[in-house]
Structures are given as C-alpha cells and as structure tokens.
C-alpha positions in Angstrom: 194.9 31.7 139.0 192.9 28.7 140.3 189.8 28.3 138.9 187.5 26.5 141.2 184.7 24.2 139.7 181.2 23.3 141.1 181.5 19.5 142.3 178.9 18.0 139.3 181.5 19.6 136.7 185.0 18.8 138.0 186.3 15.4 136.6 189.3 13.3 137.8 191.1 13.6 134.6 190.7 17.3 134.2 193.3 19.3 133.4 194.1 23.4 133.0 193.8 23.1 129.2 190.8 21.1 129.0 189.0 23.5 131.9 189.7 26.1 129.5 188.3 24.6 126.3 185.1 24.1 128.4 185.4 27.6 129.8 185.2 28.9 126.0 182.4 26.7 124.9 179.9 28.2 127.7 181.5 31.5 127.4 180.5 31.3 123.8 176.9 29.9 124.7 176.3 32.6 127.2 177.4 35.4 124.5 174.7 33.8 122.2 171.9 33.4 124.5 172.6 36.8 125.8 172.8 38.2 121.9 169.2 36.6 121.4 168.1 37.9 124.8 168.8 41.6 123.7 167.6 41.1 120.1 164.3 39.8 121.9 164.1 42.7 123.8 164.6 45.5 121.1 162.2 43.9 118.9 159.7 43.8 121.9 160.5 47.5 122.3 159.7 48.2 118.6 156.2 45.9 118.8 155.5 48.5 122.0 156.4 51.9 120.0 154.1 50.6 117.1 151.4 49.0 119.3 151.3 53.0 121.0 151.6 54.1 117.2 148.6 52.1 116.6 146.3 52.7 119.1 146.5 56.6 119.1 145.6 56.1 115.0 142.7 54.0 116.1 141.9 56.8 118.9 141.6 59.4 115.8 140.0 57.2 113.5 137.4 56.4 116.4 137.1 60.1 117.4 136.8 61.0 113.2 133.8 58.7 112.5 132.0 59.8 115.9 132.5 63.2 113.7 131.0 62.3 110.7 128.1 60.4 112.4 127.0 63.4 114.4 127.7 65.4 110.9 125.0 62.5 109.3 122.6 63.0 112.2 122.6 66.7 111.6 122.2 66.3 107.9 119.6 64.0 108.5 117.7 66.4 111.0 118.2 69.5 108.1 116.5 67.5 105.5 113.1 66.4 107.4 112.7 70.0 108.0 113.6 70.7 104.4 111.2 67.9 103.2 108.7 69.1 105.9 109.4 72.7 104.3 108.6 71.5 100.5 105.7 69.6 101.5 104.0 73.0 102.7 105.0 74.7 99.9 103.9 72.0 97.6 100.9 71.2 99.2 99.0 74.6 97.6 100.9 73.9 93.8 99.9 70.4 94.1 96.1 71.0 95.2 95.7 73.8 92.5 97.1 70.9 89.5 94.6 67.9 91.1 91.8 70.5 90.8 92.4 71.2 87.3 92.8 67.6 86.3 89.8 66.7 87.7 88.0 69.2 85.9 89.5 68.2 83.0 88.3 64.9 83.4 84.7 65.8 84.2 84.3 68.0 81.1 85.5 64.9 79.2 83.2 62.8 81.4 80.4 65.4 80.2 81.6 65.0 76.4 81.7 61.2 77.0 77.7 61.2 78.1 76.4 63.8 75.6 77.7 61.4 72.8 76.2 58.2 75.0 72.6 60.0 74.5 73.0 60.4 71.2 74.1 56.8 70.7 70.8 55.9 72.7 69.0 58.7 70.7 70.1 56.7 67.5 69.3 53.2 68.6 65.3 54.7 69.6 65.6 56.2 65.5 66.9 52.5 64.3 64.1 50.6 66.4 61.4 53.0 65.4 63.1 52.8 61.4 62.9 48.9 62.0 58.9 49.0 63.2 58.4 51.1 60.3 59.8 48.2 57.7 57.9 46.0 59.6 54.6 47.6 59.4 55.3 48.2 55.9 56.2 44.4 55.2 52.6 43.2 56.4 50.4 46.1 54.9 50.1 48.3 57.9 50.2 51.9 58.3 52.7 53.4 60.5 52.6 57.4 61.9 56.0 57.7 62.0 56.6 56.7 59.1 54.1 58.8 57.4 55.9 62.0 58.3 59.2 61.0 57.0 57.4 60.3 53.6 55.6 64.0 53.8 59.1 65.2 54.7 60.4 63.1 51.7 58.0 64.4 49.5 59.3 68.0 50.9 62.2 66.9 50.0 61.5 65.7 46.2 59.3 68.9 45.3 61.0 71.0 42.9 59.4 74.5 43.9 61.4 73.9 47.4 65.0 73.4 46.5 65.9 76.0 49.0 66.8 74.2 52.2 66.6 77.6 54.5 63.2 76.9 55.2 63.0 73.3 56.1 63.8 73.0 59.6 61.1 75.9 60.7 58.6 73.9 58.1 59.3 70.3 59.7 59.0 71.8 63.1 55.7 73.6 62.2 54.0 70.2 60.9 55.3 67.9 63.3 53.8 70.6 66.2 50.9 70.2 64.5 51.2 66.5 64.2 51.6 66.2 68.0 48.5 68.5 68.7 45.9 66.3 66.9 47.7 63.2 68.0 47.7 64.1 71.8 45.0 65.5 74.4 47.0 65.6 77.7 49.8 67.6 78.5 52.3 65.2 79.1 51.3 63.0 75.9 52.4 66.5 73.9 55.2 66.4 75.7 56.3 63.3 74.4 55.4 63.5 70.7 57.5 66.8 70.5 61.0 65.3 72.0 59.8 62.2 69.4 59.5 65.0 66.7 62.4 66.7 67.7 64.9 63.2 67.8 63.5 62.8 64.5 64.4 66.0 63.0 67.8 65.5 64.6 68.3 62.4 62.3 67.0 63.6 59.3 68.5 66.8 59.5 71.6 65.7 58.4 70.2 63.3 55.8 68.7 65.8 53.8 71.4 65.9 51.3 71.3 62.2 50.7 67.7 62.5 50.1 67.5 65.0 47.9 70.9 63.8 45.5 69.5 59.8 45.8 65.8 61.0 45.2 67.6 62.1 41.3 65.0 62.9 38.3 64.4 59.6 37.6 62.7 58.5 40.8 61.0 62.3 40.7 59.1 61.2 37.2 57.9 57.9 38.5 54.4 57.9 37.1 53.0 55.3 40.3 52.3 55.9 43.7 53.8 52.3 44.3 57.0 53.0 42.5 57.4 55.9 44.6 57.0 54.4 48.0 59.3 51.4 46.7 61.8 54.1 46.4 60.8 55.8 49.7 61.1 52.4 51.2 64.4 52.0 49.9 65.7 55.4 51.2 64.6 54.3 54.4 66.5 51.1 54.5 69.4 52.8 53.5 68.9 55.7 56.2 68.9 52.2 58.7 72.1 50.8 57.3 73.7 53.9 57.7 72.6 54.8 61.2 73.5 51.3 62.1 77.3 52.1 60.9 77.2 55.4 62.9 75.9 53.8 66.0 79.1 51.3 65.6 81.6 54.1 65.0 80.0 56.7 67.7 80.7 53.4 70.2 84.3 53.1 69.3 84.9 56.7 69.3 83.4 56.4 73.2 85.5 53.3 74.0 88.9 55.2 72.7 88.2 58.2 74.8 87.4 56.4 77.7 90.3 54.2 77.3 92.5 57.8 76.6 91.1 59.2 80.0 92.8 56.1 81.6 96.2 56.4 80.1 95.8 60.2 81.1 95.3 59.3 84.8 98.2 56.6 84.8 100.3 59.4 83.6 99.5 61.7 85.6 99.6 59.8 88.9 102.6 58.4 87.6 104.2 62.2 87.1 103.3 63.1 90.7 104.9 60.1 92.2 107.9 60.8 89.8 108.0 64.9 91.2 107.2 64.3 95.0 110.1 63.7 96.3 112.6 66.8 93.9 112.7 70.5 94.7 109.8 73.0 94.7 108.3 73.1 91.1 107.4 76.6 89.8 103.9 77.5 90.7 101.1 76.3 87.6 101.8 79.1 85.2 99.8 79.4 81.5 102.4 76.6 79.8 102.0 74.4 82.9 98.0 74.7 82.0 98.5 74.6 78.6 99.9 70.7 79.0 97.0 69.7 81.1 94.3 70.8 78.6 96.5 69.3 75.7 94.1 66.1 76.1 91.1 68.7 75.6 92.5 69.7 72.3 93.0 66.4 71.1 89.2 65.1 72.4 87.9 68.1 70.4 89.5 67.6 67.5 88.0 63.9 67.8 84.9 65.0 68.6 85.1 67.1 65.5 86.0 64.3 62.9 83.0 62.2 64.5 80.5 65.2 64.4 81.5 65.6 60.3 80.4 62.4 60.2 76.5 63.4 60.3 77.3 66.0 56.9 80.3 64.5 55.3 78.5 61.3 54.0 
C-alpha cells in the first residue's frame, strides 16, 4: 500500500517504518481530541436537559407565587370589609361605653365642686372666726360673734342637754337675728345664707363644745372667766377648721388626680380593643367596672364627711 504524504510532511530521509510511527502518533492525537470532543458534547447535552429542568421549575415557582399574591390580595380585600364590618357593629357598643364614662366623670365633676363650696364655705367661717379674734383683741363688739356665744351658752345650760332641739332653736333665733338686723329684702336674704353657713359649722362642733365646756368652766363665778373660755373655744374651733380646710383640699387634689388616671386608662383600653373582634355588648358586669371608681369616690367622700363628727 503506498501511502502518499502532503508535500510540507514528506522528508528526504523518510522511510515506511518511520511514516508509520508518525501515522500512530496523529492517529493517537486525533482519537484524543475526538474523545474530548464527544465528552464536550454530552456534558453540553446534560447542561441543556438541566437548563430545560430548570426553567420549567422556575415557570411553576413563578406561576405558584402569582397564586399566592392574588390569594394575599383577596385576603386583604376580605379583611377591609371585615374591619369595615366591626367598625359598624362597634360603633353603637363603643358610643353607649363613652356615654357612660362621661357621665361618670360629670357626677365626679359634680362631687368634686360640692366639696369646693364647702371648702370656700369654710374659708368665709375661718375669716369671719378671725375678725371675731380681732374685734375681741381691741375691745370691740362683734355680731357674729355674739350669736356663737348665745349658742355657746345654749350649749353650756344644764336644763338643755337634749340636742333634738337645737337645730330648730338656732334656726329660730338667728331668723330672728336677721329680721331686726335687715330692712330690705335682699339684706334678709343674706343674713339667712350667713346664718345658715354658720349653723353648718357649728353643727358638727356641738359635741366638742359641750365635752370641752366640762363643769369646771360651767361654775366659773365671772363673766370674764367665761368669755376667756368662750374665746378659747373659738380659737380652737379656727385651728381645727384650718386643718379641715387643708385635708378637704387634698382629698379634692387626689380625686382630681384619680379622674386623670381613669381617663388615661380608659383611652388607653379603647386604643388597646379597637383593632380585636366584636366585644359583647355593655352588659350589668361591663357597667359594674365603669362605676367601680364611683364606689371607691364614695367611700372617700365618706371617710372625709366623718371627719365633721368623728373629731
């Protein structure tokens, strides 16, 4: 067999056995590059199968979360209605608890300026108690202070120990003390709220009078003695009043400062139950826990109205 080389491979020494090395060596190159040709080309094959692979997973993925976001929109859509729903049902619930809180708060409001008046009525007794020392300390007569020492000697007489009658009595003299004082209408007026502040005060200082006004100051044999010891009743009924007027002010400032943590609470409990499920409608135990405050001012209100009797 002659084997014919291109002209750029034949050499002038070349002979059958050398041709054939040569032959071998390229045949061995070609079997290698055509080895890594084919491996090339599978392993492309497989990048193509998984790249097909890939892509449909990424198809159903996509097509899954375009799912689930039209799922969210729905949901979405459902709960504005629902909220828009609650918000119509609440709106009556919610109306009918703000309406009783804020009546609550006005009858404390009301309790709060009933014991204001009485503070001012017991600062107009402590100014008119002070104008009575006054008078008394440069020798001159005082009105006012003339009834509280009739009523004092009302007070002191042993045929009148019963206290029944004293009220109706007082009331009777100090109408009568306001129709010789005043001519007019409107000065009457006056002297009887003046009369009737008064017996407010000494109402509940008849007890002290009566147990400090003992035997001993009863058998006093002057007239000065006994208005020294009148006097001194009266100083002590200022003292006292003075210590009233301080604890009726603090017993204001703690209910005012109690209506404030009630409204933090309570605006604080609706912003805490807006956005949750319909609550039940205000029953008798719902009302029950808005008037709890109530209780607790009353039984305040109490302990500072013992105050007037227990001392």
């Amino acid at each position: 067999m002659n084997m014919q080389l291109p002209p750029y491979l034949r050499e002038d020494d070349d002979t059958l056995e050398t041709l054939h090395v040569r032959n071998e060596v390229l045949h061995a190159k070609v079997m290698a590059l055509t080895k890594q040709v084919s491996t090339a080309h599978y392993e492309l094959r497989i990048e193509k199968v998984l790249h097909r692979e890939t892509k449909g997973k990424l198809k159903s993925a996509e097509a899954a979360l375009e799912a689930q976001v039209r799922h969210v929109f729905a949901l979405e859509a459902a709960l504005e209605e629902h909220i828009e729903a609650q918000l119509d049902t609440l709106s009556g619930p919610l109306s009918d608890i703000e309406e009783i809180h804020r009546e609550e708060l006005e009858m404390l409001q009301d309790d709060i300026d009933m014991y204001m008046e009485r503070c001012a009525s017991y600062e107009e007794t402590i100014a008119k108690l002070r104008t009575a020392l006054e008078d008394n300390a440069l020798g001159q007569t005082n009105d006012w202070i003339l009834r509280q020492q009739s009523r004092a000697s009302y007070y002191l007489d042993e045929e009148n120990n019963d206290c029944s009658d004293v009220e109706s009595n007082y009331d009777d003299d100090l109408d009568a003390d306001g129709d010789e004082e005043c001519d007019d209408s409107d000065s009457e007026s006056e002297s009887e709220s003046e009369s009737g502040s008064d017996d407010e005060i000494f109402a509940w200082k008849s007890v002290d009078i009566r147990g400090s006004c003992s035997e001993d100051t009863a058998s006093l044999d002057s007239d000065y003695e006994l208005e020294q010891a009148r006097l001194a009743q009266l100083c002590a009924i200022v003292s006292k009043s003075v210590n009233y007027e301080t604890e009726y002010l603090a017993v204001v400032d703690q209910i005012e400062a109690k209506l404030e943590e009630e409204s933090l609470a309570h605006k604080q409990q609706e912003i805490a139950t807006a956005p949750k499920t319909t609550p039940p409608t205000p029953t008798a135990s719902a009302r029950k826990t808005v008037r709890e405050p109530k209780d607790w001012l009353d039984d305040l209100l109490f302990e500072v109205a013992q105050l007037n009797y227990a001392r």
